[in-house]
C-alpha positions, 0 to 999 in steps of 0.5 A: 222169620228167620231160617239158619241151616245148621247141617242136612239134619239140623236146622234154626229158626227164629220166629218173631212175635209178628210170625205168631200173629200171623197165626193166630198163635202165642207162644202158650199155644205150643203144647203137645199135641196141638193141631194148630201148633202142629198145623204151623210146624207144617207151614214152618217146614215148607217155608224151610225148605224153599228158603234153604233146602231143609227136607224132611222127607215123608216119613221123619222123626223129628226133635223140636226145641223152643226157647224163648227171646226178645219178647214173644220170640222163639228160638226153635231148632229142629233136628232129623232123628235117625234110626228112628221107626217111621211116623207119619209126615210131619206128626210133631208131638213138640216133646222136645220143647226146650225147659225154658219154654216149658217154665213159662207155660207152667207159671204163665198165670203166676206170672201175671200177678208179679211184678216185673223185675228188670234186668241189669245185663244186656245180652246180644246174639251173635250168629259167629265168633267173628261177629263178636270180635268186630263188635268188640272192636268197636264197643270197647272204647265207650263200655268199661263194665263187666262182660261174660261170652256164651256159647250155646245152639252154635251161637255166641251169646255176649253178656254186657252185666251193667248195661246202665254204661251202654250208651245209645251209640254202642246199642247201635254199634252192636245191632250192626252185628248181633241181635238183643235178646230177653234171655238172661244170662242165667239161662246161657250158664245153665244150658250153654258153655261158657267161652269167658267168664269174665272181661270177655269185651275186653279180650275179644278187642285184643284179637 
């Protein structure tokens, strides 16, 4: 589990598919008022706080965001909703969980009986801009496809759209510096900003 405190009142928190197993719990699990999917919001929070000092008190109202990444990876922001009526510690009705995630629950059964359709992008997650420029520096001698730059939860989000000229060394070479994610790039136009529309590798090597 991976903790990224934004601000006082915001924090980050990438949950991966072996946190959940450790819980017993799945990504379906985490609907409203769910005492196991509030119970690990609980555990989530004290590991927070002694992994990077986000404290919610005793009496804060919080928002939970989730959206799903690679595999049964969640992206969960937390945020400290201020000028609130107080509530009782921790109470996460998890109203806030983001569409994305709330998709899938709705069409997890459907889902089942489709084929599975693959994806021509690979998207990699990038905690700075910095990040990025430094992949792009060294990725661009060896990907000459198509390439777009979201932002979107105070990350960048790099779409390489023809992921067939990637080659096993440029996986590598970005792995040193960002993250692949199962999110396409469909969801970042939507919900995030976009930095470059297009020949965003290109244009990172040059600063």
């Amino acid at each position: 589990m991976k903790f990224n405190l934004v601000n006082d009142d915001k924090l980050q928190i990438i949950i991966s598919k072996d946190d959940m197993e450790k819980r017993d719990m799945q990504k379906w699990d985490l609907t409203p008022h769910n005492p196991a999917a509030q119970k690990m919001f609980y555990e989530i929070l004290e590991e927070a706080k002694e992994a990077c000092g986000f404290d919610v008190g005793q009496n804060a109202q919080l928002m939970i965001e989730a959206y799903p990444m690679t595999g049964e990876s969640l992206l969960v922001t937390v945020t400290k909703i201020k000028g609130s009526h107080p509530r009782l510690p921790f109470d996460l009705d998890i109203e806030g969980i983001g569409k994305a995630l709330m998709d899938e629950l709705m069409q997890h059964e459907a889902e089942d009986a489709l084929p599975e359709i693959a994806s021509d992008e690979a998207v990699y997650r990038f905690e700075t801009l910095e990040d990025v420029i430094q992949a792009a520096h060294l990725l661009k001698p060896s990907y000459d496809g198509a390439s777009q730059l979201f932002r979107y939860e105070d990350a960048y989000y790099l779409v390489l759209m023809e992921k067939e000229w990637l080659t096993d060394g440029g996986v590598a070479l970005l792995s040193e510096y960002g993250d692949e994610i199962s999110t396409v790039s469909a969801f970042f136009a939507e919900h995030g900003q976009m930095v470059m529309a297009e020949r965003a590798l290109e244009i990172l090597a040059t600063l």
